[in-house]
C-alpha positions as CSV (number, residue, x, y, z in Angstrom):
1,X,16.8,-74.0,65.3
2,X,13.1,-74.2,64.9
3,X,13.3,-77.9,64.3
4,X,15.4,-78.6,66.8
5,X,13.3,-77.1,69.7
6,X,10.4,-79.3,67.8
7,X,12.6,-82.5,69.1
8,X,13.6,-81.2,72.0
9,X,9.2,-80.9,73.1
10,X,8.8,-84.0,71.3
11,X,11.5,-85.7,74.1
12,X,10.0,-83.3,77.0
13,X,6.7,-84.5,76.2
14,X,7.7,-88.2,75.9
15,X,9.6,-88.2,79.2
16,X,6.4,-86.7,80.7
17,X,3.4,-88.9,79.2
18,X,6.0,-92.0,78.9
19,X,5.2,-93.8,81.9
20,X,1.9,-93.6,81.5
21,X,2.0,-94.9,77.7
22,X,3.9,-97.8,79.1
23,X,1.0,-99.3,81.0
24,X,-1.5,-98.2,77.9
25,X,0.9,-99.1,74.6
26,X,-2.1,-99.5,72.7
27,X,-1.6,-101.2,69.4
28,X,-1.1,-100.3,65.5
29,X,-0.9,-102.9,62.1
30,X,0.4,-101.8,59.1
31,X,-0.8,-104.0,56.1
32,X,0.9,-103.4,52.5
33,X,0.3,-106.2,50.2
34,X,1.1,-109.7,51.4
35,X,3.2,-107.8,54.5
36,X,1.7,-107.0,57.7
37,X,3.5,-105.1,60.1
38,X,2.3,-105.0,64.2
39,X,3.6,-102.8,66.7
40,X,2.5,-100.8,70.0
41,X,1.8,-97.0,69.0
42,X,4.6,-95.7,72.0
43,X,7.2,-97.8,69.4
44,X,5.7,-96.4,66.5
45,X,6.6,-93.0,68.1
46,X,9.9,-93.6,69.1
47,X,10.5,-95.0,65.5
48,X,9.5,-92.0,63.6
49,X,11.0,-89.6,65.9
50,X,14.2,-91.3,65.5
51,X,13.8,-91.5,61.5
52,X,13.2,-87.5,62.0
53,X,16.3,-87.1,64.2
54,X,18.4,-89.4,61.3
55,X,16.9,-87.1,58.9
56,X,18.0,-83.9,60.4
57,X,21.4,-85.0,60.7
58,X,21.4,-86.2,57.0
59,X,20.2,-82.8,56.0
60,X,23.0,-81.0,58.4
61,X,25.9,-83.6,56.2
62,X,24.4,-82.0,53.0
63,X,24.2,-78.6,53.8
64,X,27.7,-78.6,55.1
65,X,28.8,-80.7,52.1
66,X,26.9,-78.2,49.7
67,X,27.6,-75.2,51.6
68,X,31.3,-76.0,51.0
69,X,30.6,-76.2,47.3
70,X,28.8,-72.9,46.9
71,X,32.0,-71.3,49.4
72,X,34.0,-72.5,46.7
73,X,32.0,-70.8,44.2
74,X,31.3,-67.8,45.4
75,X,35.2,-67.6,46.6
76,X,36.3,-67.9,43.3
77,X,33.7,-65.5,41.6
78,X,35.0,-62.7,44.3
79,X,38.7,-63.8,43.8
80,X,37.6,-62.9,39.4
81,X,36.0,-60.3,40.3
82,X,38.8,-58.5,42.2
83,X,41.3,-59.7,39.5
84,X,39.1,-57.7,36.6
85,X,38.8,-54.8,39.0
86,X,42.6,-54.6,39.6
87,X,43.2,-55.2,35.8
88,X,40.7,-52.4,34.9
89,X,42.4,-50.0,37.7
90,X,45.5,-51.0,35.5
91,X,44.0,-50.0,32.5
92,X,42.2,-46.4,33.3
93,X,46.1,-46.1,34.1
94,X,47.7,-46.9,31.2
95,X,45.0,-45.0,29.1
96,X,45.9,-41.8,31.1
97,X,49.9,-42.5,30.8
98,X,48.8,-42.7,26.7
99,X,49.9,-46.6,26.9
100,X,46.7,-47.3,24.6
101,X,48.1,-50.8,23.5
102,X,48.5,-52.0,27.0
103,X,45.0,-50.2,28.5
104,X,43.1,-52.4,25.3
105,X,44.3,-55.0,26.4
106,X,43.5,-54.8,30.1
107,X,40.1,-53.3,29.3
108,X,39.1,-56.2,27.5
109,X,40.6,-59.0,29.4
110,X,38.6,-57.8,33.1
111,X,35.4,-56.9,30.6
112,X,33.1,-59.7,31.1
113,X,34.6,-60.4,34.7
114,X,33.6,-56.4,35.9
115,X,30.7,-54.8,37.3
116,X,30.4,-52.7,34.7
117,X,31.2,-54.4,31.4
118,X,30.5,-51.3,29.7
119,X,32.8,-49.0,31.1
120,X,35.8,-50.9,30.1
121,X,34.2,-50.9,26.4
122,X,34.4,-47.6,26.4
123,X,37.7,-47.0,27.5
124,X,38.9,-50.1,25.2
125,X,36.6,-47.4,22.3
126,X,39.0,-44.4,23.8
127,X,42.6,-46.8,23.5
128,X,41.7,-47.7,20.1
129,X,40.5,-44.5,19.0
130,X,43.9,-43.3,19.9
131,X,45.5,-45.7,18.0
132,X,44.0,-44.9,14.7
133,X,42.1,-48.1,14.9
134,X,38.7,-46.6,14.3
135,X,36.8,-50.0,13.1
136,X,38.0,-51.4,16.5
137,X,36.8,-48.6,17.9
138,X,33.5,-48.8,16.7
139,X,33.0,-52.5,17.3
140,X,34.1,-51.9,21.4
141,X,31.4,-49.0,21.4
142,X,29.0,-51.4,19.7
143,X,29.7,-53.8,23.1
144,X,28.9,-51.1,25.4
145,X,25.6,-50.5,24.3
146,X,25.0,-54.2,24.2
147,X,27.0,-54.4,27.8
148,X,24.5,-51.7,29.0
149,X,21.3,-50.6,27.1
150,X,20.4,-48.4,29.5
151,X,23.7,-46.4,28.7
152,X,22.6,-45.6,25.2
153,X,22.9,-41.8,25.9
154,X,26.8,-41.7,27.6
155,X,27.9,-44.5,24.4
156,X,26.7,-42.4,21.9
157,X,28.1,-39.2,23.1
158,X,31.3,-40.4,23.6
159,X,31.2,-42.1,19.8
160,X,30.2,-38.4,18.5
161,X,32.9,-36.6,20.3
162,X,35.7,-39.5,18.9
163,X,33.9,-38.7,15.6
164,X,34.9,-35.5,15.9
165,X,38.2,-35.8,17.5
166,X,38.8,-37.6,14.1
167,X,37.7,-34.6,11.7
168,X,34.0,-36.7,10.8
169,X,31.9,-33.5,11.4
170,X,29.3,-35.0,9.0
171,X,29.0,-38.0,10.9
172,X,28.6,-36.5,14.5
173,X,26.3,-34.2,13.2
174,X,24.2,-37.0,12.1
175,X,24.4,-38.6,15.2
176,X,24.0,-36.0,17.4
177,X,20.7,-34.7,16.0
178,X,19.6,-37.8,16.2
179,X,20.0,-37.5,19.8
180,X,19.2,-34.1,20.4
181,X,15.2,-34.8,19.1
182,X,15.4,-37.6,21.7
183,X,17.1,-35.4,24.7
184,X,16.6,-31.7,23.2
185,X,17.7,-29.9,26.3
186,X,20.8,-31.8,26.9
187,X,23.7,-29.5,27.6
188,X,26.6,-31.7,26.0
189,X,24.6,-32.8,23.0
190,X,23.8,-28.5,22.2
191,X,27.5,-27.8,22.3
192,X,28.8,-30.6,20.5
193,X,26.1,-30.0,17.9
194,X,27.0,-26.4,17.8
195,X,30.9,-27.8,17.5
196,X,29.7,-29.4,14.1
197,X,27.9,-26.7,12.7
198,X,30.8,-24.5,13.2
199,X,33.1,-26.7,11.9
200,X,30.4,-27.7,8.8
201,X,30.3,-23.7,8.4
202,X,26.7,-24.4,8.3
203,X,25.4,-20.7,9.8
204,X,21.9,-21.0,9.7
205,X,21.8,-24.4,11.7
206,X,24.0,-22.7,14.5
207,X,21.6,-19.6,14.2
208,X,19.0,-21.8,14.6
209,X,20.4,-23.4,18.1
210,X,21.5,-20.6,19.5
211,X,18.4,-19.7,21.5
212,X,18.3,-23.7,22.5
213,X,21.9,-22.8,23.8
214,X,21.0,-19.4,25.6
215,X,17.6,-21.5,26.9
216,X,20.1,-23.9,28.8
217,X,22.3,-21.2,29.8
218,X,25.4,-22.4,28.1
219,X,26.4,-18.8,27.1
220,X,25.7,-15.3,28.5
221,X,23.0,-12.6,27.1
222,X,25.8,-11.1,25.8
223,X,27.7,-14.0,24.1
224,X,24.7,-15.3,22.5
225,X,24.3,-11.5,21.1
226,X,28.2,-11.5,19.5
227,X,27.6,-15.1,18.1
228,X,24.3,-14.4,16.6
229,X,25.7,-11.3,15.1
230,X,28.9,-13.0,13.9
231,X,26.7,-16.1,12.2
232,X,24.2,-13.1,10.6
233,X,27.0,-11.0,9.1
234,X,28.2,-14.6,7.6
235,X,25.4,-15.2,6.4
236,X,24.5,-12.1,4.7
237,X,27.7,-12.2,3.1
238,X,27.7,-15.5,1.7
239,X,24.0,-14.6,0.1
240,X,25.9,-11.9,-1.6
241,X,29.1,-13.9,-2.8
242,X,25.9,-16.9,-4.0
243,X,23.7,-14.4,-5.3
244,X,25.0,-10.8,-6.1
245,X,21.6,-9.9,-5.7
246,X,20.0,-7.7,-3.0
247,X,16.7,-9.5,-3.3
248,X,17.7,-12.7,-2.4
249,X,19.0,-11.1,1.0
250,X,16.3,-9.0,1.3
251,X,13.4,-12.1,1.0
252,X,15.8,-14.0,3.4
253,X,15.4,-11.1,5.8
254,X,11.6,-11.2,5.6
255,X,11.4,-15.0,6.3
256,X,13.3,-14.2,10.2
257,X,11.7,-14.6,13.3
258,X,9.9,-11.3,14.5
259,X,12.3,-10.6,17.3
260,X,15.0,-10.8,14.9
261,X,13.8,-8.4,12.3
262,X,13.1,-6.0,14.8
263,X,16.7,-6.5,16.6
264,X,18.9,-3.3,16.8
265,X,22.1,-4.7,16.4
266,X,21.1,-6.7,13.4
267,X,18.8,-4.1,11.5
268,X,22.1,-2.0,11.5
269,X,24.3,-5.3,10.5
270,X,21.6,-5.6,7.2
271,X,22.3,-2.2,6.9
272,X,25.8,-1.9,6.5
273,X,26.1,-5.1,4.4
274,X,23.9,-3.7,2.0
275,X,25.9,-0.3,2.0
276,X,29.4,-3.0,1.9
277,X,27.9,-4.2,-1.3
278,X,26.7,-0.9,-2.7
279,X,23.3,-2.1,-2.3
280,X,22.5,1.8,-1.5
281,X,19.2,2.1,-2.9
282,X,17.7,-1.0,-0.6
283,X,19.8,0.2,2.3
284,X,18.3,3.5,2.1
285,X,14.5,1.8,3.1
286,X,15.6,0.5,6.2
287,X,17.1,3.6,7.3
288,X,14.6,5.4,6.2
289,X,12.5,2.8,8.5
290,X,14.6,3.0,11.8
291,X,15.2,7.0,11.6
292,X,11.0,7.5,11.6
293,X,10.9,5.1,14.7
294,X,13.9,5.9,17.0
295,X,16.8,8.6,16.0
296,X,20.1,8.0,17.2
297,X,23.7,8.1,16.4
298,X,24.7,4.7,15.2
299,X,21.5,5.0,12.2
300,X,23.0,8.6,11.4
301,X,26.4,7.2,10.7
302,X,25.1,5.0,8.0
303,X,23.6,8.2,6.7
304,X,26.8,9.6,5.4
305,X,27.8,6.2,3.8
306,X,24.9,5.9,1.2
307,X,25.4,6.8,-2.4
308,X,22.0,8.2,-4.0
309,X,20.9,9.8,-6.9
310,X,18.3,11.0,-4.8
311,X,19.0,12.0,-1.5
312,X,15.5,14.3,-0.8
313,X,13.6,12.0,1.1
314,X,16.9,11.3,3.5
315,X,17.9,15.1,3.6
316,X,14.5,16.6,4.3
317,X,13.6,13.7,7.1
318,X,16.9,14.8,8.3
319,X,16.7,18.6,8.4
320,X,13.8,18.3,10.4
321,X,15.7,16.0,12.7
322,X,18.3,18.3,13.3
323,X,15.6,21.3,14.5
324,X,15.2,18.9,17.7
325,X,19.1,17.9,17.8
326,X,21.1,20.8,17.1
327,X,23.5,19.7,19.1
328,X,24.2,15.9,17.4
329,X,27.1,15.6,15.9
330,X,26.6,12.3,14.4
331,X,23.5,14.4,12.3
332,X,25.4,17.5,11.4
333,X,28.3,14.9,10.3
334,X,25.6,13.0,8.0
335,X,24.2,16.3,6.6
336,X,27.2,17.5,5.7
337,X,28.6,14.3,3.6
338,X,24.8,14.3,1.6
339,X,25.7,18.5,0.6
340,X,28.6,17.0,-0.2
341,X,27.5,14.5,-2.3
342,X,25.4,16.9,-3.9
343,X,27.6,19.3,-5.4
344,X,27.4,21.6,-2.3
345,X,30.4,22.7,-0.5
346,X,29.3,25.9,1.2
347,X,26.4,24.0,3.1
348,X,28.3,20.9,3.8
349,X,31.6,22.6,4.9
350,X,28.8,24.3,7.6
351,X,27.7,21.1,9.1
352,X,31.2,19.6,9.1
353,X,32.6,22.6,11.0
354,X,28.9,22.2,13.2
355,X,30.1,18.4,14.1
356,X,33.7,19.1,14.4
357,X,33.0,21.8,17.2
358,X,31.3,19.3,19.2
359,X,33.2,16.4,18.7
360,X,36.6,15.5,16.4
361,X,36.2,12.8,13.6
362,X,39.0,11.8,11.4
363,X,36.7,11.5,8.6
364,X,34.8,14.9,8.5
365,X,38.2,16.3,8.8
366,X,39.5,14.8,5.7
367,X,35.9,15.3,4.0
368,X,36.8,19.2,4.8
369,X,40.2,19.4,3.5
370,X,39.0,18.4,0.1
371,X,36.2,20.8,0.4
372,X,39.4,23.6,1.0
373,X,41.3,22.4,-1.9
374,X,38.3,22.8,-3.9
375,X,37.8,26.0,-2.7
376,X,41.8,26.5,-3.4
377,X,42.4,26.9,0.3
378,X,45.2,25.2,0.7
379,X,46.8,26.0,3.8
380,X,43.2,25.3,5.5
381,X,43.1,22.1,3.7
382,X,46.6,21.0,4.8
383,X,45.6,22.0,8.5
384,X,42.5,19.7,8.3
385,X,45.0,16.6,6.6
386,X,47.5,17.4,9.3
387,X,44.6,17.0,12.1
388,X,43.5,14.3,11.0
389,X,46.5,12.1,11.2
390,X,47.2,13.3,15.1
């Protein structure tokens, strides 16, 4: 357009200052070599504006000529382009109808025509997994990251989920830590992870990612709290079935995290393993421990369970305990299996009867029906047997 207008004030301006150029032509020589070439400057003009005008129409042939070409080209780029789209469309179908054969081959016959090469590796990965054709598989998963470097995180969680879908815990564990140190927050890569460690029965690696889990809010206060527990009481017992030696569980303890050693819940589950283990003696210190700092029912339950040679330093803490909660049955209850224990009947039938009027308990009700048939009372003792089963 631009050059156009150019010719178009190159004419105006010519028609304007034409007739007075004619009477002035003035006059121009051109000299190359042994040629000389005259002429009047209004002809030397009019000769290179026509030789502009001849090359603008040249240039116009050209373009149209070439634009035709590149038409072509990009015509039948668009007209591959929708054929690999269509094929892919054709093969996210078959994959979700389970026709993996057909979906491989689709996926990879519209992969280096489509927009996103590395999408159809990955499904070509999913068709193949399916198939059983795992070297296949990893080979099309190899292409993706190739297709699409950028892409490294979506590939390589998709190759560690078909790792596991196969039973290859080792392997996607492998992977996914790798990951995880490069993306620690990520929520798939924590539950997958968590996946394999359950699967690994490795208890201490899920302990140990369970607060990363919590962190990202991929389980509730109070699920964390059951699965914690769960992976502790595992734990414990498996130091146990390794070891058979309190020790061992004991230095393990030690070595926890502050907030763990002084959690409740799992103070009371070290407890009761060590009591589930006759570990009496070491159980004893910790309750000893938590009945100084906070009383309550659930530590004088374990109280009754504990075999001792020596049970003064539990019953006198306990006596004095009972001064301030007369009315705990959970206390009286503990006091009166540690008489027991100790060869008196009189004392502990008295606390039994105590917790039994505030509360029934199958167990102190059996625990006093063998005091009765000790004491030869036997309708009494079949009374306490017979309220015990209702």
């Amino acid at each position: 357009m631009i050059r156009l207008i150019i010719v178009l004030l190159i004419l105006a301006a010519a028609m304007l200052f034409g007739p007075e150029l004619a009477n002035h032509q003035g006059y121009m020589m051109i000299a190359v070599g042994e040629y000389t070439i005259e002429m009047s400057v209004v002809t030397a003009v009019v000769i290179a504006v026509v030789f502009y005008i001849v090359l603008l129409i040249i240039e116009a042939i050209l373009s149209r000529i070439f634009g035709i070409r590149r038409g072509v080209r990009r015509w039948w780029r668009q007209r591959r382009s929708q054929k690999a789209q269509l094929q892919t469309q054709k093969g996210v179908t078959a994959l979700a109808e389970g026709q993996f054969q057909r979906a491989e081959t689709l996926m990879l016959r519209s992969a280096e025509q489509s927009n996103l090469p590395m999408l159809n590796y990955l499904s070509a990965a999913e068709a193949a997994h399916a198939q059983k054709a795992f070297d296949k598989r990893d080979d099309y998963l190899q292409k993706a990251q190739e297709a699409d470097p950028q892409a490294q995180l979506a590939i390589r969680l998709t190759q560690a989920r078909l790792l596991q879908d196969q039973g290859e815990w080792q392997k996607s564990r492998e992977l996914l830590e790798e990951l995880k140190a490069r993306w620690p927050r990520h929520p798939q890569i924590l539950q997958r992870l968590q996946a394999a460690y359950a699967a690994l029965q490795d208890w201490q690696a899920e302990i140990d990612l369970l607060p990363a889990l919590k962190k990202a809010q991929l389980m509730t206060d109070s699920e964390f709290q059951v699965q914690q527990q769960h992976n502790y009481e595992i734990r414990f017992n498996q130091m146990f079935e390794n070891n058979r030696d309190a020790d061992v569980l004991l230095a393990f303890w030690d070595k926890q995290p502050r907030i763990i050693r002084h959690d409740k819940t799992l103070q009371l589950l070290l407890i009761d393993t060590l009591i589930a283990h006759e570990q009496h003696q070491a159980a004893l210190e910790h309750v000893l421990t938590l009945l100084k700092k906070q009383p309550e029912e659930a530590i004088w339950q374990r109280c009754g369970k504990l075999r001792l040679t020596d049970y003064a330093a539990l019953q006198t803490l306990l006596l004095k305990q009972v001064k301030g909660f007369p009315q705990e049955a959970a206390l009286l209850s503990a006091l009166g299996h540690i008489y027991f224990y100790q060869q008196q009947p009189v004392l502990a039938q008295g606390y039994l009867e105590r917790s039994l009027a505030i509360r029934p308990d199958t167990a102190d009700r059996r625990l006093l029906a063998r005091i009765m048939e000790q004491q030869r009372l036997f309708e009494k003792a079949a009374e306490y047997y017979r309220l015990s089963l209702s």
